[in-house]
N, C-alpha and C positions, 0 to 999 in steps of 0.2 A: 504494500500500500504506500503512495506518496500522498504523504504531507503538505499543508502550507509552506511549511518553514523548509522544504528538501527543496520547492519549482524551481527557482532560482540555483542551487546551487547544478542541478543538471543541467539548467542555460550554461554558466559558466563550463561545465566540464564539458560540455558539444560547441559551445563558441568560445574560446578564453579572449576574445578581442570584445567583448560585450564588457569585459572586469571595468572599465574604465567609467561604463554607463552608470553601470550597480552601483560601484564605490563611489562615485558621486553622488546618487540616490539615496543611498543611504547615510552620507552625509550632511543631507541637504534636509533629513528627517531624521537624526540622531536624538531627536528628544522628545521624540512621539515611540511608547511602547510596542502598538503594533503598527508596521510599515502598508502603506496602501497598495499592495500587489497590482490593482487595477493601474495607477500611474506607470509603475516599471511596465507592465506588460503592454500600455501603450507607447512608453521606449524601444521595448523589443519587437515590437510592428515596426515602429521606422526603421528601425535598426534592418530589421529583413527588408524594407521596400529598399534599403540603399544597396543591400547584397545583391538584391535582385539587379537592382541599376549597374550595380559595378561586376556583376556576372561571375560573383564567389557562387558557384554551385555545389561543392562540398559542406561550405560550412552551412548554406540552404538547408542539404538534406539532411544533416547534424540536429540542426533545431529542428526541424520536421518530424525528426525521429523520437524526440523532445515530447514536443505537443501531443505525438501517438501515446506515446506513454501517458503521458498526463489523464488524457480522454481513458486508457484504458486501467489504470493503475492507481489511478489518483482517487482519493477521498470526496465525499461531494463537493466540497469545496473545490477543489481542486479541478475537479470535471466542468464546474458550470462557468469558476474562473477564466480555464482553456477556453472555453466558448464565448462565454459575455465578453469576457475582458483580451481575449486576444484574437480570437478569430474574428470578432465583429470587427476590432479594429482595421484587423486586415482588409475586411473588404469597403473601408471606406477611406475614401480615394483623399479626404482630408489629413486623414494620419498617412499613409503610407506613399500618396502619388498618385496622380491620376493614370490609367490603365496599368495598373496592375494587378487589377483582380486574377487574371487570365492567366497570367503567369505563376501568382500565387499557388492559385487552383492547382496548376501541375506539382507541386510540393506536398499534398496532402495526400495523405495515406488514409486507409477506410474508416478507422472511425473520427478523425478528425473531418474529413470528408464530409459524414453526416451532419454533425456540426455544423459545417458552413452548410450546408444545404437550408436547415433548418432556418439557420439566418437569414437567407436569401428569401425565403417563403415568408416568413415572419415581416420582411420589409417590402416583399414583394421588389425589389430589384436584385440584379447583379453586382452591383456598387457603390 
């Protein structure tokens, strides 16, 4: 089972170029007891629309493999986080870039998949 407190450290261990994001984050909230997952995990949306811009497809599939695990391992928290808090972000073209839902999409593994599905239906667009 994954925890709250584990998401992040398996970002770090599939991207270590993300350490810079986090350790600012959590500096930036050092005096708040629990940390707002949802903010970091819209860092980690930009963070992938810029990998996707700059065409790192390994470390893509790293955090992809990430999110799979989350969707499938993760505690409820953890599952709905994956979804609410990061796949949403993903498909919207504010946090991440405009067109890159499309390319996103190709980095999703099945049950993150559903997820984004779910969102897409839920807002009734693709973006």
């Amino acid at each position: 089972m994954i925890y709250k407190h584990e998401m992040i450290e398996l970002v770090l261990d599939a991207a270590p170029n993300f350490t810079p994001i986090w350790e600012e984050f959590l500096e930036y909230w050092a005096d708040e007891d629990d940390v707002p997952l949802y903010v970091i995990l819209s860092d980690l949306a930009r963070y992938i629309g810029s990998l996707i811009r700059d065409g790192k497809d390994q470390e893509i599939r790293n955090i992809f493999a990430v999110i799979e695990r989350w969707h499938l391992e993760g505690d409820a928290y953890v599952k709905e986080t994956a979804t609410v808090g990061l796949l949403e972000d993903l498909q919207n073209s504010n946090v991440v870039g405009t067109g890159l839902s499309e390319p996103i999409e190709a980095y999703l593994m099945p049950e993150s998949k559903r997820g984004w599905l779910k969102i897409q239906a839920f807002w009734g667009s693709e973006e």
